[in-house]
C-alpha positions as CSV (number, residue, x, y, z in Angstrom):
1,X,105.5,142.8,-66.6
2,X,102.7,145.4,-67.1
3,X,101.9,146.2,-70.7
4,X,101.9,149.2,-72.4
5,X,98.1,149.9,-72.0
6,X,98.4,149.7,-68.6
7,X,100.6,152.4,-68.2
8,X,99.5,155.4,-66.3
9,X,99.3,158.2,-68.8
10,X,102.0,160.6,-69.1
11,X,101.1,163.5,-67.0
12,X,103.8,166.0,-68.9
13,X,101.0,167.4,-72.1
14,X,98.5,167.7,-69.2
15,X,100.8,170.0,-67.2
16,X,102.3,171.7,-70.6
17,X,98.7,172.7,-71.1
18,X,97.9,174.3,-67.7
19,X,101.1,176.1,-67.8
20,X,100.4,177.6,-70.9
21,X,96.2,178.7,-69.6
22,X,97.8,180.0,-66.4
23,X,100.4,181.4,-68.4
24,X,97.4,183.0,-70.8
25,X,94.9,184.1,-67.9
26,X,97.8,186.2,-66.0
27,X,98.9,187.5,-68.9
28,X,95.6,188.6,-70.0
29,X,95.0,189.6,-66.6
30,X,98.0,192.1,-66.1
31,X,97.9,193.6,-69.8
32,X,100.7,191.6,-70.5
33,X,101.7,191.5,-74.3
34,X,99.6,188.2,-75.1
35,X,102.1,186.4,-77.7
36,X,103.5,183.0,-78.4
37,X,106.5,183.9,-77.3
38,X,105.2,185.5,-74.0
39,X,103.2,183.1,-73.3
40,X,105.8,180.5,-73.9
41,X,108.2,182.3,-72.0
42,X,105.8,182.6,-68.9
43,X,105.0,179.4,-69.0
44,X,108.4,178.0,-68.8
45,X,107.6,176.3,-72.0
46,X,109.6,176.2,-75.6
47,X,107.2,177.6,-78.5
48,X,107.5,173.7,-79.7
49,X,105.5,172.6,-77.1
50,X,103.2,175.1,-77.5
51,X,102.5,174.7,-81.0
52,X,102.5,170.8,-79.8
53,X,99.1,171.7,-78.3
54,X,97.9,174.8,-79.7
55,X,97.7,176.2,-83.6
56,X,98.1,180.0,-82.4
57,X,96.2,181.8,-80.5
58,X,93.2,181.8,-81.8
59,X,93.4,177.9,-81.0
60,X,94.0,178.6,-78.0
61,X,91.7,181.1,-76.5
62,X,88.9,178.6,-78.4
63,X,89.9,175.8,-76.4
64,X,89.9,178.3,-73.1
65,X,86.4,179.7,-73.5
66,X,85.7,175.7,-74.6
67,X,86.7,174.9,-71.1
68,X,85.0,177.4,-69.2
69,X,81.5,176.1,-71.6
70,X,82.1,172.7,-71.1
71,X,82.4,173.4,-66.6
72,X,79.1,175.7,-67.3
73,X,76.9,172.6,-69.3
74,X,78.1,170.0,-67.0
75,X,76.8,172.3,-63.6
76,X,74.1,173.3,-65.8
77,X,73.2,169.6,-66.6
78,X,73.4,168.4,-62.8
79,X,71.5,171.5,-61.9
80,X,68.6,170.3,-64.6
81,X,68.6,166.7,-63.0
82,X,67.0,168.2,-59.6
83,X,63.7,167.6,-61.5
84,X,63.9,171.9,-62.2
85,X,61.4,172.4,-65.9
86,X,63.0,173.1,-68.9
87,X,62.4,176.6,-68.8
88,X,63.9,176.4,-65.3
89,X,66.9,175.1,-66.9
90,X,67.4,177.5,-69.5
91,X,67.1,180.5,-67.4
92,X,69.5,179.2,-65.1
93,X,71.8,178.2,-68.2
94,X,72.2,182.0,-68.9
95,X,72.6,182.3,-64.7
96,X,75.8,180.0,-66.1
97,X,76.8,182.2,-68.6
98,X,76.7,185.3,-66.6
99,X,78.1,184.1,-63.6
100,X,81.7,182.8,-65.7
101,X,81.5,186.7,-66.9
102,X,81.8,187.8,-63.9
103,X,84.2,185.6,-62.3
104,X,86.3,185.6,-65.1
105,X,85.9,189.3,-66.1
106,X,89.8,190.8,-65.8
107,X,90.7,187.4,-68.3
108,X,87.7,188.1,-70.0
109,X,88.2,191.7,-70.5
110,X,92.0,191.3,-71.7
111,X,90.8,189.2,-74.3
112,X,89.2,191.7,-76.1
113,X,92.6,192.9,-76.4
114,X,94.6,189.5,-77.8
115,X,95.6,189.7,-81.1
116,X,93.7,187.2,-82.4
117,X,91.1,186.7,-85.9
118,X,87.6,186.9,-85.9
119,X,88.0,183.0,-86.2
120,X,88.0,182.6,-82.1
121,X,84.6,184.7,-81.9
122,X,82.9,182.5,-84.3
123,X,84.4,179.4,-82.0
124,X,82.7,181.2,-79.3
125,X,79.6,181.9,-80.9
126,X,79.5,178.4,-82.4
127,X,80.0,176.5,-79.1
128,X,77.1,178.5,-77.5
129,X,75.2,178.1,-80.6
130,X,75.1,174.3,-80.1
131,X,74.9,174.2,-76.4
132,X,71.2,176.8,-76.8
133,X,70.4,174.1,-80.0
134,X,70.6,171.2,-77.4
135,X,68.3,173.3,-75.2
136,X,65.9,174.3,-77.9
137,X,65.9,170.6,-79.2
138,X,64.4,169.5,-75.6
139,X,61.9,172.3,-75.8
140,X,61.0,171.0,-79.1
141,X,57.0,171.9,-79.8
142,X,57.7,174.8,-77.2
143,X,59.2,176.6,-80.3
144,X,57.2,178.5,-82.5
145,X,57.8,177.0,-85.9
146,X,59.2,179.7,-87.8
147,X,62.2,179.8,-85.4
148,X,63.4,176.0,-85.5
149,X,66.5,175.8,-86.2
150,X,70.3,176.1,-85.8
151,X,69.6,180.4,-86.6
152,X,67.2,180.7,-83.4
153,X,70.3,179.9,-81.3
154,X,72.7,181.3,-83.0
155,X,70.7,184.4,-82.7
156,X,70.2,184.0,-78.8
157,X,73.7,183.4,-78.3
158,X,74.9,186.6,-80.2
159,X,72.5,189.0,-78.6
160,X,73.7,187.3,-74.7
161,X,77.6,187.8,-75.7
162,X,76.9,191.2,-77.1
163,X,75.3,192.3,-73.5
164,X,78.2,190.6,-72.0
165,X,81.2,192.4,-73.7
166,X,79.6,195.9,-73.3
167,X,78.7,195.1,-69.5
168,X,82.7,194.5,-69.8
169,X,83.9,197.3,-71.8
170,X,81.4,199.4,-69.2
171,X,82.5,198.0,-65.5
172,X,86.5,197.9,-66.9
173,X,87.1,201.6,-64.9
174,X,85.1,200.3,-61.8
175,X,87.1,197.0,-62.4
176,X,90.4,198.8,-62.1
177,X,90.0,200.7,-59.0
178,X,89.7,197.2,-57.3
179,X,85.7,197.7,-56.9
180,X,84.2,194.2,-56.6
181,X,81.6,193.4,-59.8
182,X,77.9,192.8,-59.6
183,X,77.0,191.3,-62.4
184,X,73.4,191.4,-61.5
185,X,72.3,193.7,-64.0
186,X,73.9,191.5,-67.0
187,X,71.6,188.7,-66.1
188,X,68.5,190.9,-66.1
189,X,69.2,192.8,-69.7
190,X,70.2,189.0,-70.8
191,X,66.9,187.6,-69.6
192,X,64.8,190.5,-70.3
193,X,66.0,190.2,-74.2
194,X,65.8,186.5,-74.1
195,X,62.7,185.4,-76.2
196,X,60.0,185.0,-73.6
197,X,59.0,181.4,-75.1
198,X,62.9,180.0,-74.4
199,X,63.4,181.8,-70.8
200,X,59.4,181.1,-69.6
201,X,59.3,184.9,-68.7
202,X,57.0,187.3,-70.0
203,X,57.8,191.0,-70.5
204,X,56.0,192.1,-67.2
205,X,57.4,189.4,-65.3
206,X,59.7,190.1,-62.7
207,X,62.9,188.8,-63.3
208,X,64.7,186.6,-60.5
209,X,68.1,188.2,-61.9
210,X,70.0,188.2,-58.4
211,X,68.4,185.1,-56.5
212,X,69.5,183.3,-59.7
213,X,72.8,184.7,-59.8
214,X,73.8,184.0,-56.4
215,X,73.0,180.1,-56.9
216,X,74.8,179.7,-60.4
217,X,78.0,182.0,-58.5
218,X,78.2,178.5,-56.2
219,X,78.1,176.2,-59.3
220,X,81.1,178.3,-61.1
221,X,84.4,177.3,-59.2
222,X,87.1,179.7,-59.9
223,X,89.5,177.3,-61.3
224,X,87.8,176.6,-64.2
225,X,90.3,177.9,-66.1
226,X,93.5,176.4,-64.6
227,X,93.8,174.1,-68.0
């Protein structure tokens, strides 16, 4: 008789957990009321098993932008392991970034709207904080001196997500008249602002902003955010 470690494990929390993102994006998605109890409700789950897996909603919409990071570094890694330089890597690391924007944009863009603290922007900030720190560590002499440290990423980080959630606010008309989104010009203001020494680009270089984009669109699958 099989013991108990060699049980298969119970698939039920997994599926509880995708319910409640799919449940999350389409509400997002629609301008539904983003709630526990809407989300529960369109999830076809009781608010016991969502609090089984979630704190509230800023819990949640950490772990969902957690996700979509997580996807982007592990591409971004196997992407870096094609023998590309550093500085290859970390332009095509904001190539990540950009293209999750814009496949994501309509859950993106209804976030903005959740009721949620400033708690789950300081996640976000945070997790791309430590994934640029992992970046800058492998630079390491590459960074001027001054700027070592966990503030040089944290810096970088909150300048890319404040480009990202005006290019948001900005394309959300073009967005709802069903007008597909380019967003080419993100990447460029990202990379142009970018400090020269991280990216490998100099100000009068010309920036590979849609080549780029159009690789890192293939590397960003859109079920990234199915839970």
């Amino acid at each position: 008789m099989p013991s108990s470690s060699d049980r298969a494990p119970d698939p039920r929390p997994a599926r509880t957990k995708a319910a409640i993102f799919a449940a999350a994006r389409d509400l997002t998605s629609t301008d539904g009321d983003v709630t526990v109890n809407a989300l529960a409700k369109r999830a076809g789950v009781s608010r016991a098993a969502f609090y089984s897996h979630f704190s509230g909603l800023d819990d949640l919409m950490g772990a969902m932008l957690q996700q979509m990071f997580d996807a982007a570094w592990e591409r971004g890694g196997a992407f870096a392991e094609q023998g590309r330089s550093l500085h290859e890597a970390v332009q095509f690391g904001f190539g990540m970034f950009v293209a999750y924007v814009e496949r994501h944009h309509a859950f993106l863009r209804g976030a903005l709207d959740w009721k949620f603290s400033h708690r789950t922007y300081m996640i976000l900030v945070d997790t791309m904080t430590r994934l640029h720190g992992v970046a800058l560590g492998r630079l390491g002499e590459q960074v001027p001196t001054r700027l070592r440290g966990a503030s040089a990423g944290r810096s970088i980080a909150g300048s890319a997500l404040a480009l990202a959630g005006r290019w948001l606010v900005e394309t959300e008309q073009q967005a709802a008249e069903g007008e597909p989104l380019d967003a080419t010009s993100l990447l460029e203001e990202v990379l142009l602002f970018a400090p020269g020494w991280y990216t490998g680009l100099g100000p009068e270089d010309p920036i590979p902003a849609a080549e780029l984009l159009e690789v890192c669109r293939s590397y960003a699958p859109q079920d990234v955010l199915d839970g």
